[in-house]
Phi, psi and omega in degrees: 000320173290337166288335196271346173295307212260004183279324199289337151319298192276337173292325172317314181287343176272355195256320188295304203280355188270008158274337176291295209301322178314277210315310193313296205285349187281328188247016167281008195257357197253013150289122158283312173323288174308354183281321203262342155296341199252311174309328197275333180285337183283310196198108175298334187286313191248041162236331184258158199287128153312144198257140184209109195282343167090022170316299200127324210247118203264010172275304183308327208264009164270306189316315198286337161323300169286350162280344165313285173311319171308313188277346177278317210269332177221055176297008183260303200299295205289299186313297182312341182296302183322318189277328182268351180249337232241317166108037192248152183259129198312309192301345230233292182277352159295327156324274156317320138345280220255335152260350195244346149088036163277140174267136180322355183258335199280328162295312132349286179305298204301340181292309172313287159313313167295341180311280233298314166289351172101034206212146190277169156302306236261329201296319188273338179275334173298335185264342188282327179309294192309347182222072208260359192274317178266181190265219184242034165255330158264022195235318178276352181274348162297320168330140166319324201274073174324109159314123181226182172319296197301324148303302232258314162323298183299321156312301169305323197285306186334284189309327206268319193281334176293338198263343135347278150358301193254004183073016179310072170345137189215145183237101185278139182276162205314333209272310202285333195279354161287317169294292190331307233353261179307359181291302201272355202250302177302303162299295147016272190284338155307321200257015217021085180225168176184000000 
């Protein structure tokens, strides 16, 4: 009987407070913070801004979208690509990364171009600084250095050797599998791909 005294108290006291609380969950979505948290848990997608590096070239600038994904999933694998391939020093795109809030494709490029022009990473993140609303087919026509085919070839073959590298799939498009050629067609059916 003494348990049924003190039972009869707290429904009560919850039958008073469920119209506040009711009232709290009904008006929580008129929080912005909270709106735009709950759009982003619904659809991650349709909240962060598409990333578009502005190649010119809409085959590289998908490829560099995946290289994003990549490098959030294997960021030891990518910084290391960089240092060994890319001629960029590991402290130096952890820099960019992780303080300057560079996305990993975007890094990518500058290292890769700069290679392609005879130039560190650093001569393309400085202009990209100096331009930063653009994209990187107008941060690289900035360069001391005219962009020409054979710069852009060397980018492309460059991406194509990184997903080598990481063991990646690629799917090349009509122009790279004509420079490849028996090259990109073995490897293809080596990784059983085509």
């Amino acid at each position: 009987m003494n348990r049924r005294k003190r039972a009869v108290p707290r429904v009560a006291w919850l039958r008073r407070c469920l119209p506040a609380l009711l009232a709290c969950v009904s008006a929580w979505p008129l929080f912005p913070a909270v709106a735009v948290a709950q759009a982003a848990a619904a659809d991650p997608a349709a909240t962060a801004p598409a990333y578009e590096p502005g190649t010119g070239d809409a085959w590289l600038d998908r490829q560099l979208a995946d290289v994003n994904r990549y490098a959030e999933r294997y960021p030891d694998a990518f910084i290391d690509e960089l240092v060994r391939y890319g001629g960029a020093r590991r402290g130096y795109v952890e820099a960019l990364l992780q303080q300057h809030g560079w996305l990993p494709g975007d890094v990518w490029f500058a290292c890769f171009w700069g290679q392609a022009i005879g130039a560190s990473c650093r001569e393309p993140v400085q202009a990209r600084s100096r331009l930063p609303g653009e994209g990187w087919r107008t941060v690289v026509e900035s360069l001391p250095v005219a962009p020409d085919n054979l710069h852009w070839r060397a980018v492309r073959h460059a991406l194509v050797a990184s997903y080598d590298h990481w063991d990646r799939p690629i799917r090349l498009d009509a122009l790279l599998q004509r420079q490849l050629g028996d090259r990109a067609r073995r490897d293809a059916a080596a990784r059983g791909h085509d």
